[in-house]
SELOGU-935639 format. One record per residue: x, y, z of N, C-alpha, C in turn; residue in one letter; residue number from 1. Coordinates in nm, 2 decimals, decimal comma. Layout:
N
nxx | nyy | nzz | caxx | cayy | cazz | cxx | cyy | czz | residu | num
X | Y | Z | X | Y | Z | X | Y | Z | A | NUM
...
This chain:
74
nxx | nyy | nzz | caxx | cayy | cazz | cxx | cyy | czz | residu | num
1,94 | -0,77 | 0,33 | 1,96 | -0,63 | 0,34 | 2,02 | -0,58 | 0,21 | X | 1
2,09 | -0,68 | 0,16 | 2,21 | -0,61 | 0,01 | 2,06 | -0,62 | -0,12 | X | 2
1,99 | -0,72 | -0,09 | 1,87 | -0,73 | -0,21 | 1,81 | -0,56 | -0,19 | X | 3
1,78 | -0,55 | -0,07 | 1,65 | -0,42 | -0,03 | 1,76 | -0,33 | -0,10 | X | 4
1,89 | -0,30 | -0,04 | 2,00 | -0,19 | -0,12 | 1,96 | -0,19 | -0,27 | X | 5
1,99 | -0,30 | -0,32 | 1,99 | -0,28 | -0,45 | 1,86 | -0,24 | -0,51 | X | 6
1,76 | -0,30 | -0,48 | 1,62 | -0,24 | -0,53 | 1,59 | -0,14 | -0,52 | X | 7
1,66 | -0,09 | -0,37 | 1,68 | 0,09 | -0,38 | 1,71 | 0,18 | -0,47 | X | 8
1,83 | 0,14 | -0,52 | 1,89 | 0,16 | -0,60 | 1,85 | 0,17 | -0,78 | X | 9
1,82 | 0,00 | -0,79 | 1,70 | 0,02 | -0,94 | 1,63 | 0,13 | -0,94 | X | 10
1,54 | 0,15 | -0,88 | 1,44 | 0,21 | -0,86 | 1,44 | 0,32 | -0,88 | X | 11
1,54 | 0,37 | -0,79 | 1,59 | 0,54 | -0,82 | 1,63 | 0,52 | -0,97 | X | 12
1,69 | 0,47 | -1,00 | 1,78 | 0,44 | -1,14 | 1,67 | 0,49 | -1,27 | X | 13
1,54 | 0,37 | -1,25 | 1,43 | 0,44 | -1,32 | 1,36 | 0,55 | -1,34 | X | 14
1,37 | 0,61 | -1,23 | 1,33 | 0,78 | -1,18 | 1,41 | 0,86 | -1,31 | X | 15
1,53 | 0,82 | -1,32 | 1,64 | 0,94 | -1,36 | 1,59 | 1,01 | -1,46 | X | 16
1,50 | 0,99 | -1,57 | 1,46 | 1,07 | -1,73 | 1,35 | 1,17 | -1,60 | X | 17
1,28 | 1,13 | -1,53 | 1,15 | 1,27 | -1,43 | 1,27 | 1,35 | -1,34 | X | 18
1,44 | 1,32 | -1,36 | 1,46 | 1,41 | -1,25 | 1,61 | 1,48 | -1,33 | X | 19
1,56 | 1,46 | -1,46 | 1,66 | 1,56 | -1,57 | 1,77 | 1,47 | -1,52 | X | 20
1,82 | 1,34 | -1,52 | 1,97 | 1,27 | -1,50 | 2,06 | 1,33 | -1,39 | X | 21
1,98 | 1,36 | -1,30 | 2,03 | 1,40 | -1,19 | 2,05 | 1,30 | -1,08 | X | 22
2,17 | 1,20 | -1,11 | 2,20 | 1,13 | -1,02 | 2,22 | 1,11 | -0,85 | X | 23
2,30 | 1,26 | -0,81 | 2,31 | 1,23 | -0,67 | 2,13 | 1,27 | -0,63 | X | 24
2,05 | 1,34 | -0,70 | 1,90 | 1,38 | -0,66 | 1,81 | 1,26 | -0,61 | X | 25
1,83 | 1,15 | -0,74 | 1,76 | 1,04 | -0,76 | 1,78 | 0,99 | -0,66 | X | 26
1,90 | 0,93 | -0,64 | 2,00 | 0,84 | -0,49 | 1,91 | 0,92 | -0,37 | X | 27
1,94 | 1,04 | -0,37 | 1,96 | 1,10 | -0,20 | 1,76 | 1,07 | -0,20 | X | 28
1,71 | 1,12 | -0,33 | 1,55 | 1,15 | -0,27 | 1,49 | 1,01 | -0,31 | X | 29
1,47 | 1,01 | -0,39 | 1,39 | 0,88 | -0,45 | 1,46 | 0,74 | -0,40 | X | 30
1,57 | 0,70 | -0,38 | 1,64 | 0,58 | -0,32 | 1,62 | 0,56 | -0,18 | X | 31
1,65 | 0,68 | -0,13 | 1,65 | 0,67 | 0,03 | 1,48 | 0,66 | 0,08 | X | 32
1,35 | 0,74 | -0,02 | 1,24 | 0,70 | 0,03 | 1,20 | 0,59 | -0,01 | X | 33
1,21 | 0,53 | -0,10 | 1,21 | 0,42 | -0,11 | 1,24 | 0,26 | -0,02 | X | 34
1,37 | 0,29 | 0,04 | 1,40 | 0,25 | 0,14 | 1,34 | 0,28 | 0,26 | X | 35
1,28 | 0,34 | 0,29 | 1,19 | 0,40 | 0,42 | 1,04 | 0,32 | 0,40 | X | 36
1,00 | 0,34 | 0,27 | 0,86 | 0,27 | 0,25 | 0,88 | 0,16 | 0,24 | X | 37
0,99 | 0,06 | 0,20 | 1,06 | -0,11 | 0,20 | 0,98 | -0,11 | 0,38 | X | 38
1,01 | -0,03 | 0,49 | 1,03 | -0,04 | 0,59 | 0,89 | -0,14 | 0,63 | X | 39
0,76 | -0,07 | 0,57 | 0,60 | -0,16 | 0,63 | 0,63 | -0,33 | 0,60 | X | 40
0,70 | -0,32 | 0,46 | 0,68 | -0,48 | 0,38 | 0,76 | -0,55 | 0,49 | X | 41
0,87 | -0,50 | 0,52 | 0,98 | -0,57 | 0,58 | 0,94 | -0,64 | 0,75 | X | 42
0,82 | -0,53 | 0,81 | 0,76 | -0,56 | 0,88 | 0,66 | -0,66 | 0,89 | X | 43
0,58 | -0,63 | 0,78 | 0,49 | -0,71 | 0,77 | 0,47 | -0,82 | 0,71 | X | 44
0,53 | -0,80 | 0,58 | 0,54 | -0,94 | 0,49 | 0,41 | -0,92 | 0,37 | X | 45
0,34 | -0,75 | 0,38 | 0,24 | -0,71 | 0,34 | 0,23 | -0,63 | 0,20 | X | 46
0,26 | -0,69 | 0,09 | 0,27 | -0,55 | -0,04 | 0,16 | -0,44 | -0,03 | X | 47
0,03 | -0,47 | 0,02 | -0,09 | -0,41 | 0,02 | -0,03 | -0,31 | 0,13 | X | 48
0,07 | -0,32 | 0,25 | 0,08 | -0,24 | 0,38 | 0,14 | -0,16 | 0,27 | X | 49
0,30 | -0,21 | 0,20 | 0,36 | -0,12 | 0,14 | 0,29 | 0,01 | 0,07 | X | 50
0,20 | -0,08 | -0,06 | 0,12 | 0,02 | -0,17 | 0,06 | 0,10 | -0,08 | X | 51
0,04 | 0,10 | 0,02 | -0,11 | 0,20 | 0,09 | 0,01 | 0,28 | 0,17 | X | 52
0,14 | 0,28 | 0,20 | 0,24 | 0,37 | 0,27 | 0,30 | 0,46 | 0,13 | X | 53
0,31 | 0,40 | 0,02 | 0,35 | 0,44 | -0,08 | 0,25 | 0,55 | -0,12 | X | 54
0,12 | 0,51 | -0,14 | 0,01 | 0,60 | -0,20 | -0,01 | 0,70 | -0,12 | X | 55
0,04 | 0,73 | 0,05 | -0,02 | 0,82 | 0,12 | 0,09 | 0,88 | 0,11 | X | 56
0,25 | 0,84 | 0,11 | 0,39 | 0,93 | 0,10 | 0,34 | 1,03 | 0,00 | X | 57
0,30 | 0,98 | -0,15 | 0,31 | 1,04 | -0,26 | 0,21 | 1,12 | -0,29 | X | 58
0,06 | 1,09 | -0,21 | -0,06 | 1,23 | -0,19 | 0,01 | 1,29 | -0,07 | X | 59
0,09 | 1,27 | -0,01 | 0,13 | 1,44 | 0,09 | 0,16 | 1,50 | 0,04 | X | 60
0,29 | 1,46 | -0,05 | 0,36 | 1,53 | -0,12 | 0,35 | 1,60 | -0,23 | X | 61
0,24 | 1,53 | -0,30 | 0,16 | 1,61 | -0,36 | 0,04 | 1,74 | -0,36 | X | 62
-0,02 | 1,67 | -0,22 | -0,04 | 1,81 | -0,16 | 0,00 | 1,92 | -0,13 | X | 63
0,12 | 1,90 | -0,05 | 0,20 | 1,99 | -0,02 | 0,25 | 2,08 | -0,11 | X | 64
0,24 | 2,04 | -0,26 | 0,25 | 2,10 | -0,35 | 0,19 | 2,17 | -0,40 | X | 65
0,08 | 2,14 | -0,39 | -0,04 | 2,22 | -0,45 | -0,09 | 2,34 | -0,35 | X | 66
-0,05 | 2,29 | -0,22 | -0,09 | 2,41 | -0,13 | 0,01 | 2,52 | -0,14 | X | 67
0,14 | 2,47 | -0,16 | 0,15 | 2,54 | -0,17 | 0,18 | 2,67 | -0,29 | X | 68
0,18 | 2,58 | -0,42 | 0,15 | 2,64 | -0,55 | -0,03 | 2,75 | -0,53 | X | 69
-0,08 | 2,70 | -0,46 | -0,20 | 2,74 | -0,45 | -0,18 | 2,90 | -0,37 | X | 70
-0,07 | 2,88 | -0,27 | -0,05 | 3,03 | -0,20 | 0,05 | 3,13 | -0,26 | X | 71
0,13 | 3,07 | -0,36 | 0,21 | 3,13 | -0,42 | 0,18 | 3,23 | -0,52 | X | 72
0,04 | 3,17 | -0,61 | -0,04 | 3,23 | -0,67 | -0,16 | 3,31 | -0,63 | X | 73
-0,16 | 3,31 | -0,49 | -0,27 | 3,42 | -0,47 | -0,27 | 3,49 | -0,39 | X | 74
């Protein structure tokens, strides 16, 4: 459990130059989802479960962006 912490933690750490060095940001958003998608591997024992929970988190949220950038503008 202290490994999965810490990798949490790298991780976010990397993020920091895409979130202007905004520390508690990186931690609260990028660490803690991170930790949530750890959740399929840990299950499964599966990187492929992980990458395919990872790739669908990050097209929602991408979507979600665009829809909504998309209503904002028109």
């Amino acid at each position: 459990m202290l490994s999965t912490l810490l990798i949490g933690v790298l991780f976010a750490a990397v993020h920091l130059p895409s979130y202007g060095w905004n520390v508690l940001q990186v931690l609260s958003g990028v660490g803690i989802a991170r930790l949530v998608l750890t959740i399929p591997y840990i299950i499964t024992k599966n990187i492929w479960v992980w990458t395919g929970a990872h790739i669908l988190n990050d097209w929602a949220f991408f979507g979600f962006a665009l829809v909504m950038a998309g209503q904002a503008g028109g």
